[in-house]
N, C-alpha and C positions, 0 to 999 in steps of 0.2 A: 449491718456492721456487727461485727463480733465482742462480745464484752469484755473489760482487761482481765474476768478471770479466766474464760476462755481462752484468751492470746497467752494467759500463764500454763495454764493446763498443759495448751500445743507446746510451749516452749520444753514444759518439764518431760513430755512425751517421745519431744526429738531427746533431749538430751539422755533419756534412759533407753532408750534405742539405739544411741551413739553407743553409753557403756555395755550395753550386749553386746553389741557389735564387734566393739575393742576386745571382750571378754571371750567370743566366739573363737577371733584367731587368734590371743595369748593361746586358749585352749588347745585350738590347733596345731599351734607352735612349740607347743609343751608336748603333745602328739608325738610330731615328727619326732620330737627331739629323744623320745625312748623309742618310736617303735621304726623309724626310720631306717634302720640300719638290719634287720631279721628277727627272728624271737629270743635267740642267743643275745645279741646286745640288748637287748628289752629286759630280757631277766637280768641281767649282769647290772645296765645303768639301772634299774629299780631297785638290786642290794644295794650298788655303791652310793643312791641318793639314800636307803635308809639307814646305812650305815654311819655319813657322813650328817645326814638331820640330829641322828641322837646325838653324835659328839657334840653336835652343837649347841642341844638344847643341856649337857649334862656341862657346856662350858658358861652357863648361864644359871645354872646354878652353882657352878663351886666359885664364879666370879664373886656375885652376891656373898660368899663364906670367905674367901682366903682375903680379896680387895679391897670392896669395898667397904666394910664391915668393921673397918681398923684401922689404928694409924697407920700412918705411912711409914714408921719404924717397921711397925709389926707387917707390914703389908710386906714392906722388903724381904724380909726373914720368912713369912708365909711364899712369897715367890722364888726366893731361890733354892726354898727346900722345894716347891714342887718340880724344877728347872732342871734341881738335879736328880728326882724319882725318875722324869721322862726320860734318861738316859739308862736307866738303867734295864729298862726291857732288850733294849739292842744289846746289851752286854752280855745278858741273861741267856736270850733266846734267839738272837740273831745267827751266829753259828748254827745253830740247832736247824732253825727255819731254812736255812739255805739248802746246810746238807739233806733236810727233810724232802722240801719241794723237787730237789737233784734225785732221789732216789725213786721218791712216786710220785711223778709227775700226773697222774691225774685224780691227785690230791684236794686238787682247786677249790673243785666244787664243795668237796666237806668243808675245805679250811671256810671258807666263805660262811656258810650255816653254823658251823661250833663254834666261831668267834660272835655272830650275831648273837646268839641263841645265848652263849655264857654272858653275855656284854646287858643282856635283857636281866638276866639271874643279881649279877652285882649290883646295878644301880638299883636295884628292889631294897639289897643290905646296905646301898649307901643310904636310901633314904632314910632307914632303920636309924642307921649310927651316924647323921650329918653331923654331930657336934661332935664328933670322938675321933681320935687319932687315927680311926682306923682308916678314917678315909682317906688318907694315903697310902696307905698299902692298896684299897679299894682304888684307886685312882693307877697305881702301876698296873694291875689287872688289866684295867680298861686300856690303860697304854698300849699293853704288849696285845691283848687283844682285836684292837683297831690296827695296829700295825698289820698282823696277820693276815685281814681283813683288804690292808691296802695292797700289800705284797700280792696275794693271790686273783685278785681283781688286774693288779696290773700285769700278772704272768698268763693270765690268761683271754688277755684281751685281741693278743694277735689269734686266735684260736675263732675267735666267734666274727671276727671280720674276712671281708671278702680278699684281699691280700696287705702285701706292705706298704702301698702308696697308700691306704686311708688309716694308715696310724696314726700320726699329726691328726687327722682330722676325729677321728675315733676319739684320741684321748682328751679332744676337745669338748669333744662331746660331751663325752661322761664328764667333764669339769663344770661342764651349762649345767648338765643335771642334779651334780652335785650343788653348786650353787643356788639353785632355786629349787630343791629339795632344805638346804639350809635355810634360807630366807623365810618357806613356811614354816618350819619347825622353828626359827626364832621367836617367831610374831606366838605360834602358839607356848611355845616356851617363855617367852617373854610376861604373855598374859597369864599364864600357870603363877609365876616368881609372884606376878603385881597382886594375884588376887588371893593366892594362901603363905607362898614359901617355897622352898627349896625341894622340900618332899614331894610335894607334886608336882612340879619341874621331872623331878627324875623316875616319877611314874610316868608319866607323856615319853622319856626318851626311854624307857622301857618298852612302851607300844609297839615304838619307832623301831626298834630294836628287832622286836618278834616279826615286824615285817618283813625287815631287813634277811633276815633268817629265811622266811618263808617263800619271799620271791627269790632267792637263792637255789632255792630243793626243787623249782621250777626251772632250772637250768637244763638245756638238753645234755644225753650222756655228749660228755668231750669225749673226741678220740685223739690225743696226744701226743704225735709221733715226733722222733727227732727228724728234722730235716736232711739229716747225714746216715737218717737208715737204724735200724732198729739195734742192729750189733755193730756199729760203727760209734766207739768211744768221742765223744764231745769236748773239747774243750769250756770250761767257766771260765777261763781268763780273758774279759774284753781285751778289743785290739784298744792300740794307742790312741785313736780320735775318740770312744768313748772315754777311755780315763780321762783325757784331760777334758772334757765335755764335763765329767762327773767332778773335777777340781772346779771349774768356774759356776756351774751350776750351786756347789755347796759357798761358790764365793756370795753369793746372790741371797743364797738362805740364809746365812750369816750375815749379811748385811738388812737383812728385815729383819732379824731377834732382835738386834743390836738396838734397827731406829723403833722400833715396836714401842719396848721397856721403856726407852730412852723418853719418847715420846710420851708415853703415859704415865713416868713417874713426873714429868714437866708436868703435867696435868696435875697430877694427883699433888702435888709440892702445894698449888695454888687452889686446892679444895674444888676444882672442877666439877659442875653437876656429871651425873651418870651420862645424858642426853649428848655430854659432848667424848663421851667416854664410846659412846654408841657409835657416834656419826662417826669416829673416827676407824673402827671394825666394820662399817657399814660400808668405807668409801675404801677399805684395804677390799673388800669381795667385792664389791665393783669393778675394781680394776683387774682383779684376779676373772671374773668375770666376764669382761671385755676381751683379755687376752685370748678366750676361748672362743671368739669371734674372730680375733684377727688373726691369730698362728694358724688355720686350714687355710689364710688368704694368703700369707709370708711363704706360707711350702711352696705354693704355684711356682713363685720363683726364685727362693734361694734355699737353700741344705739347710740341713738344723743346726750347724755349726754356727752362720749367723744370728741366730735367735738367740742363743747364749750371748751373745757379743752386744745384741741390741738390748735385752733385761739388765746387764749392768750399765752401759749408757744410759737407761733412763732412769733409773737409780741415782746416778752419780748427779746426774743434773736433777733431778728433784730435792737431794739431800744441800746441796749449794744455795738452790732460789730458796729452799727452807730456813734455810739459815738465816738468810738475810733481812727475813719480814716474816719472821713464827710468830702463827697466833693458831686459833683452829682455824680459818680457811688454809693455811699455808700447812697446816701437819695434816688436813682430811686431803688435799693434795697430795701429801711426799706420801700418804699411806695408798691410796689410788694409785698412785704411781709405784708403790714398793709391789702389790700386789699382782697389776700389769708386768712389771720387770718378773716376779716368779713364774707366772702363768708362765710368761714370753722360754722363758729359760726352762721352766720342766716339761712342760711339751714336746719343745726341740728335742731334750737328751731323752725323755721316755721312749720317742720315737726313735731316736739313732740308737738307743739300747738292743729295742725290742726288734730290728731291722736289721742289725749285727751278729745277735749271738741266739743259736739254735735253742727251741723250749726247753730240754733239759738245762739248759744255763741259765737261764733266766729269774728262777727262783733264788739261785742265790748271788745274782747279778743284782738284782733288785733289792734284797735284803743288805749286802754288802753297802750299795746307791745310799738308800732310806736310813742306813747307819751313818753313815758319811755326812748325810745333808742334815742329820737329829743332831749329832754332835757338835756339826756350825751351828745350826740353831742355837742351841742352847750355849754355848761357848759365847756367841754375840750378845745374846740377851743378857749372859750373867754380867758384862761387862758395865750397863750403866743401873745394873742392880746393886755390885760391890764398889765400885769407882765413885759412883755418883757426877761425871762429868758436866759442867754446865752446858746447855743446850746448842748455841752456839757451835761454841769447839767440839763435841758430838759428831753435829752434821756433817761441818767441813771435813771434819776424819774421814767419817763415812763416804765422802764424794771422794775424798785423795785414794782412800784403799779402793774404791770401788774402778776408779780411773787407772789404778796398777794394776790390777787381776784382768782387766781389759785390756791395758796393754800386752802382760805377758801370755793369755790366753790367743791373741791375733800374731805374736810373735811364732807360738810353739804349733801353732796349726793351720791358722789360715791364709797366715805366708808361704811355708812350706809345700802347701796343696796349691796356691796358685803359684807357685815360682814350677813346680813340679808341671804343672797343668800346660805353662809356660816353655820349658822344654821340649815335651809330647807337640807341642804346635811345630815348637822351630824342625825338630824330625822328620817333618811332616816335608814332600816336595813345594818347592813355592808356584804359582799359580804364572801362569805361562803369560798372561797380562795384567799388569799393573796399572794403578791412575794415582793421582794425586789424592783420591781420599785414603789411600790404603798408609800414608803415612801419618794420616789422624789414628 
């Protein structure tokens, strides 16, 4: 017979054999998930995970500075001045970026590297001057530079895949990447914040940064052709299914600043530990997340048109049941769900974007987009910044407006397209035998 420290030994032996085991194919899994797709998308998802880890770990430290750090007066006044800095990069250099990207198109690559690369420089002078005003102007930098960063990544994402049916799935991709590229940079950002400060928070998303930068300059030359031929002039002006794709899309962004702020000044009002301040950003990239699992399974079989359609339905009905019974289980729900409903919707329209309109349009197709959907953002958010509305009447808003933008989005396109599709049938010869199910 074996003694109980032996029967413990073997117990703890399976059990640390299990966790290799699990740790093997996470590994795996994390694998496929950069190199799955060629060495093109391998460079590309490894800038945009290191691009998207430093925003994360530099939004863990200016949280710690502007939020939590202060009253809830001051914290206001701290948030809608930065609310309104992040607008101002699209104002600044959005034009600019568009006409840029339009003119040299195989620009990608730099832009990709001299936004990392400048983005590693700043957060070095933020950590300098964390207590000084200046880190607001340091903070629009960083803005306009990750935007750059995002633009370019996403224009040139049809370039490094194999055609236009794995965009949906592509842009998924890189969304898993990004996400659990954020997740570790949190955890190590997070332990930076716990164990000195804010300074060395923003030396870690410095590292982060030069990475970012460096798996970037490992990018193969792009060769960048318009698909209309090299002297044949391009239209920039998406057709009418992406516009209004890009209206309901910014309805959806706008409706997450809105419940975001909303939500965490309800927190903050009632002195909320941090922990529940976490769960509730932890359970919005979750659902953002997951949506990156389910939109390659949604394309199989319907258009990205309804993906837009389905991100504000789950919206509307998260913002309602929230309503009814808010507490944190019911707000780390609505943000799950607010994050699910964005994934669900910028997927869809990234893909009918990049699927629509030839490379030379795409840069400032996208820049135009990412203007469109910053200004909902921030427009929602400031509202329960300045307002202050009880939480409550909030949600229900947010389910009514989210219920309308649904209806009129399914009016202006996807009745249209099937009343159209409907016609094309009836044109069609009828079928020389009939039965009784043909009237089902």
């Amino acid at each position: 017979m074996s003694s109980p420290g032996q029967h413990q030994s073997k117990k703890q032996s399976r059990a640390w054999s299990t966790v290799k085991l699990g740790g093997r194919r996470v590994a795996e899994r994390v694998r496929i998930m950069f190199q799955g797709r060629g060495l093109g998308f391998r460079r590309l998802a490894e800038s945009h995970a290191g691009s998207v880890g430093g925003d994360t770990v530099v939004a863990i430290a200016l949280a710690g500075t502007l939020f939590f750090s202060v009253p809830s007066a001051d914290a206001r006044s701290n948030v809608a001045l930065y609310l309104v800095i992040t607008l101002a990069p699209f104002a600044v250099i959005g034009p600019f970026l568009g006409r840029f990207f339009e003119r040299f198109p195989a620009a990608y690559r730099g832009g990709l590297i001299f936004s990392s690369l400048i983005r590693a420089i700043l957060v070095i002078v933020m950590a300098i001057w964390i207590d000084s005003f200046l880190l607001f102007p340091l903070a629009f930098g960083l803005l306009v530079l990750g935007r750059f960063h995002g633009i370019a990544k996403s224009s040139v994402l049809p370039v490094v895949l194999d055609g236009p049916s794995e965009l949906i799935a592509g842009n998924a991709n890189l969304a898993r990447a990004g996400v659990v590229a954020s997740a570790a940079a949190a955890a190590v950002g997070g332990l930076a914040q716990w164990l000195v400060g804010s300074w060395l928070t923003l030396v870690v998303a410095a590292l982060i940064y030069l990475w970012s930068a460096a798996t970037a300059r490992n990018l193969p030359t792009l060769v960048l052709e318009s698909e209309n031929g090299p002297e044949e002039s391009v239209s920039s002006f998406p057709p009418r299914s992406v516009r209004l794709a890009r209206f309901a899309t910014a309805a959806v962004r706008f409706l997450n600043g809105f419940l975001l702020l909303l939500v965490a000044f309800a927190f903050k009002e009632v002195d909320a530990a941090a922990a529940e301040f976490s769960a509730l950003f932890a359970a919005a990239g979750l659902g953002y997340f997951i949506a990156a699992f389910i939109t390659p399974v949604l394309d199989r079989y319907m258009s990205e048109e309804p993906m837009v359609v389905a991100g504000l339905a789950v919206e509307a009905g998260a913002a309602f049941i929230a309503g009814q019974i808010f507490g944190l289980p019911a707000a780390s729900a609505l943000a799950l769900a607010a994050g699910l409903a964005w994934g669900t919707a910028k997927f869809g329209f990234d893909g009918l974007l990049q699927a629509n309109l030839p490379i030379r349009a795409r840069g400032r197709a996208f820049t135009n987009s990412e203007t469109f959907f910053q200004i909902a953002w921030v427009v929602g958010a400031l509202i329960p910044v300045v307002i202050e509305p009880p939480i409550e009447i909030g949600l229900a808003i947010a389910g009514i407006v989210a219920l309308i933008i649904q209806v009129i989005y399914v009016s202006a396109v996807i009745v249209p397209v099937a009343h159209e599709a409907r016609v094309v049938e009836q044109q069609q010869p009828e079928p020389s035998s009939r039965d009784v199910l043909d009237l089902l």
